[in-house]
C-alpha positions as CSV (number, residue, x, y, z in Angstrom):
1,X,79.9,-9.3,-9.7
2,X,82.3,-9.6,-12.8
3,X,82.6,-6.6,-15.1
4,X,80.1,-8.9,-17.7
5,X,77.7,-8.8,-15.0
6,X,77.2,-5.2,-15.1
7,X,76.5,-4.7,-18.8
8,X,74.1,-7.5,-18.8
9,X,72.5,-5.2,-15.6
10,X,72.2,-2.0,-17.5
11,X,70.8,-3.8,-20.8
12,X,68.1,-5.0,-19.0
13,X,65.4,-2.9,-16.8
14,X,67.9,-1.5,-14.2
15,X,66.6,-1.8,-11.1
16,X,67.2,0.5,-7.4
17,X,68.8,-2.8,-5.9
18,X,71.0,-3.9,-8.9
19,X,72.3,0.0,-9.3
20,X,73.4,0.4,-5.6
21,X,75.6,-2.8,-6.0
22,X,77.4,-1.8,-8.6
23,X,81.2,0.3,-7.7
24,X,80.8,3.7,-7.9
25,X,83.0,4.0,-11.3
26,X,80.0,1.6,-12.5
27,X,77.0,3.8,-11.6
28,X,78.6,7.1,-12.4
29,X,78.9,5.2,-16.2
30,X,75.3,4.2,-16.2
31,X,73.9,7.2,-15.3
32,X,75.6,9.4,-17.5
33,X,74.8,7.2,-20.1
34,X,70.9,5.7,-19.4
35,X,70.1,8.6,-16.9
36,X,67.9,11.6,-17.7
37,X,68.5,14.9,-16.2
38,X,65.9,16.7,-14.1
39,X,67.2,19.8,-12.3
40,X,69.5,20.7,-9.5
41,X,69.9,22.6,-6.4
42,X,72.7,24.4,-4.8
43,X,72.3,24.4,-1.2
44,X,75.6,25.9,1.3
45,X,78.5,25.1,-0.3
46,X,77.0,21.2,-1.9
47,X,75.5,21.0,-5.4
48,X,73.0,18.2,-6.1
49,X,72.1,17.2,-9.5
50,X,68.8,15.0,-9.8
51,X,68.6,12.3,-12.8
52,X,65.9,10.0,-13.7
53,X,66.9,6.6,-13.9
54,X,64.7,3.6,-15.1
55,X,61.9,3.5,-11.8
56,X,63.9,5.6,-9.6
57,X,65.9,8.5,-9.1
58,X,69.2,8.9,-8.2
59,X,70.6,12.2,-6.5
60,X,73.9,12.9,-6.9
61,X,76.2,15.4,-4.4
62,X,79.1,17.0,-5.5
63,X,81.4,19.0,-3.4
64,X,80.9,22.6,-4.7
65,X,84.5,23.6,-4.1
66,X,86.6,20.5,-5.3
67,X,83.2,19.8,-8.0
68,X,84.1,16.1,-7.6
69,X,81.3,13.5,-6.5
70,X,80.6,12.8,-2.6
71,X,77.6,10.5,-2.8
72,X,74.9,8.5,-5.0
73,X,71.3,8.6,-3.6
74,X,69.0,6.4,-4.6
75,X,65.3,6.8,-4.0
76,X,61.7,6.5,-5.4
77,X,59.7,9.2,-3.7
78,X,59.7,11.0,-0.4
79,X,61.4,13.8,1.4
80,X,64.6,13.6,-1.1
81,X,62.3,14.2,-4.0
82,X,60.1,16.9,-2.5
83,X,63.1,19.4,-2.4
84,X,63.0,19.4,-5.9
85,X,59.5,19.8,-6.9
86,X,60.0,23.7,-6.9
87,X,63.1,23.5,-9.4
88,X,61.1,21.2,-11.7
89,X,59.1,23.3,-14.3
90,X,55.9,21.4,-15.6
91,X,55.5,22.9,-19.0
92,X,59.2,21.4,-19.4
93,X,57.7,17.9,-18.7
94,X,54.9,18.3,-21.1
């Protein structure tokens, strides 16, 4: 897709598909910018940070030491989202 692509993408409802096309560079943009924080986790020596992101969620790993992104995750429920549920505080939500 051409650069003019992507900015049509994110001002429209952003979907799972359409975000895991996009280059890296692109999806590290978006979600800084349309994503919503929810919590993190430190486990060994990787940090995750989970956003909200129109339908979806995306995870994002960083590399504790070098703090520099490894990976985007995208998912809507499941196993990746059950890690979290004890680092998410209702009354926050609320």
């Amino acid at each position: 897709m051409k650069p003019i692509d992507y900015i049509h993408l994110v001002s429209e409802k952003l979907g799972i598909y359409e975000f895991n096309l996009m280059p890296i560079d692109m999806q590290a943009e978006t979600l800084w910018d349309k994503g919503v924080f929810l919590t993190n986790l430190i486990i060994g020596k990787m940090r995750c940070n989970l956003y909200s992101l129109s339908n979806f969620y995306v995870e994002v790993e960083y590399g504790k030491e070098e703090n520099e992104i490894l990976e985007f995750r995208t998912f809507k429920r499941g196993k990746r989202l059950e890690k979290y549920i004890d680092q998410v505080e209702l009354d926050d939500l609320l």
